[in-house]
N, C-alpha and C positions, 0 to 999 in steps of 0.2 A: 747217817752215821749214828752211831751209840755208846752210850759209855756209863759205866757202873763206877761211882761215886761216892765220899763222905767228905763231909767239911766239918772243922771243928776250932775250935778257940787253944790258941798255942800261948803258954806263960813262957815258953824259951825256944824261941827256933833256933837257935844256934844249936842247945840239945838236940832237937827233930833234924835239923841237918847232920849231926854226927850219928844219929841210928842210923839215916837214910843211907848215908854211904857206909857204913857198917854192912850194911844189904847190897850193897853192890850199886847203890843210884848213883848217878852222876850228875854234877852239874851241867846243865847245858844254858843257861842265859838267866839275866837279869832284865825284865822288863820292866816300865813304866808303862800303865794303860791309866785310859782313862774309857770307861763304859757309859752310853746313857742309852737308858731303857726307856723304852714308847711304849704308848699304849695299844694293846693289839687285841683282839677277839680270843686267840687259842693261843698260850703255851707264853713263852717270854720273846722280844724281839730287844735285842742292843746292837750298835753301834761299839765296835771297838777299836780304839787309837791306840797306837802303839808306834816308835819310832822305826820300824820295819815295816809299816803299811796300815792298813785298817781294814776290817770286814762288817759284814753285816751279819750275827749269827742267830738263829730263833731256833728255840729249844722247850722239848716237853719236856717234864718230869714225872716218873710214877716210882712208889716207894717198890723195894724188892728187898723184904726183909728192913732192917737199921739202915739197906746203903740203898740207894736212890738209884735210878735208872733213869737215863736220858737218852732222847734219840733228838739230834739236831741237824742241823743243816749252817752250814759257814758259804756265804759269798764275798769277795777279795771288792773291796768299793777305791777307786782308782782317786773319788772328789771327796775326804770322806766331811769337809768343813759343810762344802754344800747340799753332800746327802744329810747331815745332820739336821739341818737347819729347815729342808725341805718335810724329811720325816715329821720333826717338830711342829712345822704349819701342819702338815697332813693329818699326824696323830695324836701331836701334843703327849712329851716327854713325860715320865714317870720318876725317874730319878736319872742322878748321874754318880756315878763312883769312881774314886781314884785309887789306884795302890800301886808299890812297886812289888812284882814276884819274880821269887829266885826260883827257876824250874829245874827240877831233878829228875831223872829219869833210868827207869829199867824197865828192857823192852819194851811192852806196850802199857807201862804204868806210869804216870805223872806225880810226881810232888810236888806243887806249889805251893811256898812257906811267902801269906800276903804279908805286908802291911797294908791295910786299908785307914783311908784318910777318914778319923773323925771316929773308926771302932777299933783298932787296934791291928795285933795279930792272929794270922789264923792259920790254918792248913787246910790242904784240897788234894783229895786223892781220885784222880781218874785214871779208870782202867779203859782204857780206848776199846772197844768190841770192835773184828773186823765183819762185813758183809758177810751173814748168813751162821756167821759164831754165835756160839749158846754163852750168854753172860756170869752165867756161873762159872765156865774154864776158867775167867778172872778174879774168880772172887778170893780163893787161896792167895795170891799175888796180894791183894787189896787187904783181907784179914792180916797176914803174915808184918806189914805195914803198919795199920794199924796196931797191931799188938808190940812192934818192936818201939813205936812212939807212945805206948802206954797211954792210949786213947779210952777211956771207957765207954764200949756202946751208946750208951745213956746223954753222953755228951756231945754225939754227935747233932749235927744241923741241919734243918730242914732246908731252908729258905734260904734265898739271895742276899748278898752284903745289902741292897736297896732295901730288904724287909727288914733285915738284921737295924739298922737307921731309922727306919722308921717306926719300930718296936722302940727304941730309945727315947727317942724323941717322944714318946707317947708315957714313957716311963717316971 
Protein backbone atom coordinates (compact mmCIF):
# COMPACT_ATOMS: atom_id res chain seq x y z
CA UNK A 1 0.00 0.00 0.00
CA UNK A 2 0.80 3.90 -0.28
CA UNK A 3 0.06 6.83 0.95
CA UNK A 4 0.94 10.58 0.29
CA UNK A 5 1.63 12.58 3.46
CA UNK A 6 2.46 15.78 5.73
CA UNK A 7 3.09 16.16 9.38
CA UNK A 8 3.34 19.28 11.10
CA UNK A 9 3.47 21.00 14.63
CA UNK A 10 -0.33 22.12 15.77
CA UNK A 11 -0.51 25.22 18.43
CA UNK A 12 -4.51 24.41 18.53
CA UNK A 13 -6.11 21.20 17.42
CA UNK A 14 -9.14 21.97 18.59
CA UNK A 15 -8.98 24.99 15.57
CA UNK A 16 -7.59 22.09 13.03
CA UNK A 17 -10.47 19.98 14.19
CA UNK A 18 -13.12 22.72 13.40
CA UNK A 19 -11.51 23.50 9.68
CA UNK A 20 -11.45 19.73 9.39
CA UNK A 21 -14.99 19.21 9.65
CA UNK A 22 -15.77 22.55 7.96
CA UNK A 23 -14.40 20.13 4.97
CA UNK A 24 -16.53 17.68 5.48
CA UNK A 25 -14.07 15.27 7.84
CA UNK A 26 -15.47 13.27 10.38
CA UNK A 27 -14.55 11.91 13.45
CA UNK A 28 -14.06 8.35 13.48
CA UNK A 29 -12.13 7.32 16.81
CA UNK A 30 -9.77 8.32 19.47
CA UNK A 31 -6.91 6.20 19.90
CA UNK A 32 -4.25 5.44 22.45
CA UNK A 33 -1.02 3.86 20.64
CA UNK A 34 1.96 3.21 21.86
CA UNK A 35 4.73 2.40 18.85
CA UNK A 36 8.25 1.09 19.21
CA UNK A 37 10.60 0.97 16.38
CA UNK A 38 13.50 -1.58 15.86
CA UNK A 39 16.24 -1.59 14.05
CA UNK A 40 16.02 -2.75 10.59
CA UNK A 41 18.35 -2.75 7.26
CA UNK A 42 15.54 -0.71 4.72
CA UNK A 43 12.90 1.73 5.53
CA UNK A 44 11.18 1.81 9.32
CA UNK A 45 9.66 -1.27 11.07
CA UNK A 46 7.25 -0.47 14.47
CA UNK A 47 5.15 -2.44 16.47
CA UNK A 48 1.79 -0.77 17.08
CA UNK A 49 -0.45 -1.24 20.40
CA UNK A 50 -3.45 0.05 20.35
CA UNK A 51 -6.67 -1.08 22.51
CA UNK A 52 -8.33 -2.69 19.15
CA UNK A 53 -5.33 -4.88 18.47
CA UNK A 54 -1.74 -4.47 17.41
CA UNK A 55 0.21 -4.77 14.08
CA UNK A 56 3.44 -4.84 12.78
CA UNK A 57 3.94 -2.06 10.04
CA UNK A 58 7.32 -1.26 8.00
CA UNK A 59 7.33 1.48 5.80
CA UNK A 60 9.48 3.50 3.16
CA UNK A 61 9.43 7.04 2.63
CA UNK A 62 10.52 9.20 -0.41
CA UNK A 63 9.83 13.03 -0.64
CA UNK A 64 7.24 13.99 -3.75
CA UNK A 65 7.37 17.48 -3.76
CA UNK A 66 6.83 19.27 0.35
CA UNK A 67 4.55 15.82 0.86
CA UNK A 68 6.18 12.69 1.41
CA UNK A 69 5.21 9.37 -0.23
CA UNK A 70 5.14 6.03 1.55
CA UNK A 71 4.53 2.60 0.46
CA UNK A 72 4.05 0.30 3.53
CA UNK A 73 2.95 -2.79 4.35
CA UNK A 74 0.69 -3.56 7.93
CA UNK A 75 0.56 -7.19 9.38
CA UNK A 76 -2.30 -7.77 12.37
CA UNK A 77 0.25 -9.54 15.34
CA UNK A 78 -2.21 -11.71 17.52
CA UNK A 79 0.91 -11.75 20.81
CA UNK A 80 1.85 -8.33 20.34
CA UNK A 81 3.66 -8.16 24.29
CA UNK A 82 5.81 -11.27 23.05
CA UNK A 83 6.37 -10.18 19.52
CA UNK A 84 7.74 -6.98 21.11
CA UNK A 85 10.07 -8.48 23.26
CA UNK A 86 11.32 -11.09 20.73
CA UNK A 87 11.80 -8.37 17.98
CA UNK A 88 13.85 -6.43 20.70
CA UNK A 89 16.18 -9.53 21.47
CA UNK A 90 16.37 -10.05 17.62
CA UNK A 91 16.94 -6.43 16.63
CA UNK A 92 17.18 -4.32 19.56
CA UNK A 93 14.50 -1.28 19.71
CA UNK A 94 15.20 2.27 18.32
CA UNK A 95 12.60 4.10 20.21
CA UNK A 96 9.18 3.90 21.57
CA UNK A 97 6.49 6.62 21.19
CA UNK A 98 3.35 7.26 22.95
CA UNK A 99 0.26 9.44 21.74
CA UNK A 100 -3.37 9.63 21.95
CA UNK A 101 -5.03 10.37 18.15
CA UNK A 102 -8.21 11.78 17.23
CA UNK A 103 -8.83 10.46 13.57
CA UNK A 104 -10.79 12.29 11.13
CA UNK A 105 -11.78 11.35 7.95
CA UNK A 106 -12.89 12.15 4.22
CA UNK A 107 -12.94 9.54 1.82
CA UNK A 108 -9.64 8.19 1.37
CA UNK A 109 -7.92 11.26 3.55
CA UNK A 110 -6.90 10.96 7.26
CA UNK A 111 -6.47 13.63 9.90
CA UNK A 112 -4.73 12.61 12.68
CA UNK A 113 -4.64 15.65 15.40
CA UNK A 114 -1.55 13.56 18.02
CA UNK A 115 -0.64 14.41 21.29
CA UNK A 116 2.56 12.71 21.50
CA UNK A 117 4.10 12.02 24.89
CA UNK A 118 7.33 14.18 25.81
CA UNK A 119 6.82 16.57 22.08
CA UNK A 120 3.45 17.87 22.07
CA UNK A 121 0.96 18.42 19.47
CA UNK A 122 0.85 17.61 15.92
CA UNK A 123 -1.04 16.86 12.72
CA UNK A 124 -0.79 14.05 10.01
CA UNK A 125 -2.43 13.99 6.88
CA UNK A 126 -2.50 10.83 4.72
CA UNK A 127 -3.93 10.37 1.68
CA UNK A 128 -4.31 6.53 1.35
CA UNK A 129 -3.30 5.70 -2.60
CA UNK A 130 -5.37 2.60 -3.82
CA UNK A 131 -3.50 -0.27 -6.01
CA UNK A 132 -2.13 0.94 -9.15
CA UNK A 133 -3.57 4.82 -8.43
CA UNK A 134 -1.45 7.73 -9.61
CA UNK A 135 -0.58 9.77 -6.03
CA UNK A 136 -1.19 12.96 -7.37
CA UNK A 137 -5.30 12.21 -7.94
CA UNK A 138 -4.79 12.82 -3.98
CA UNK A 139 -2.83 15.52 -3.72
CA UNK A 140 -5.76 18.34 -4.38
CA UNK A 141 -7.60 16.43 -1.40
CA UNK A 142 -4.16 16.68 0.85
CA UNK A 143 -3.31 20.56 -0.45
CA UNK A 144 -7.02 21.64 -0.01
CA UNK A 145 -6.36 20.36 3.83
CA UNK A 146 -3.62 21.67 4.31
CA UNK A 147 -4.39 25.08 3.24
CA UNK A 148 -7.75 25.14 5.15
CA UNK A 149 -5.49 24.35 8.64
CA UNK A 150 -3.24 27.19 7.42
CA UNK A 151 -0.21 25.11 7.31
CA UNK A 152 2.74 26.78 5.65
CA UNK A 153 4.69 24.50 3.40
CA UNK A 154 7.96 25.35 5.07
CA UNK A 155 6.58 23.89 8.20
CA UNK A 156 5.83 20.82 7.22
CA UNK A 157 7.93 17.55 8.79
CA UNK A 158 10.16 15.18 7.56
CA UNK A 159 10.86 12.69 10.13
CA UNK A 160 9.21 10.25 12.56
CA UNK A 161 7.79 11.57 16.25
CA UNK A 162 11.13 8.91 17.33
CA UNK A 163 13.60 11.55 15.15
CA UNK A 164 11.31 14.52 16.08
CA UNK A 165 12.73 13.14 20.28
CA UNK A 166 15.73 12.53 19.45
CA UNK A 167 16.49 15.99 17.66
CA UNK A 168 15.40 17.29 21.14
CA UNK A 169 17.10 15.71 23.19
CA UNK A 170 20.36 16.55 21.33
CA UNK A 171 19.12 20.23 21.46
Amino acid sequence: MRNLEAKFRLDDPELARRRARALGYVERAVLSQRDTFFRVANGKLKLREEDSGASLIHYRRSESDSLQLSAYEIVPVAEPERTRVMLAAALGVIAEVRKERTLLMRDNVRLHLDRVEGLGNFGEIEAVIAEGDDPERSRPAVDELVAALRIPREELIEVSYFELAARSRKS
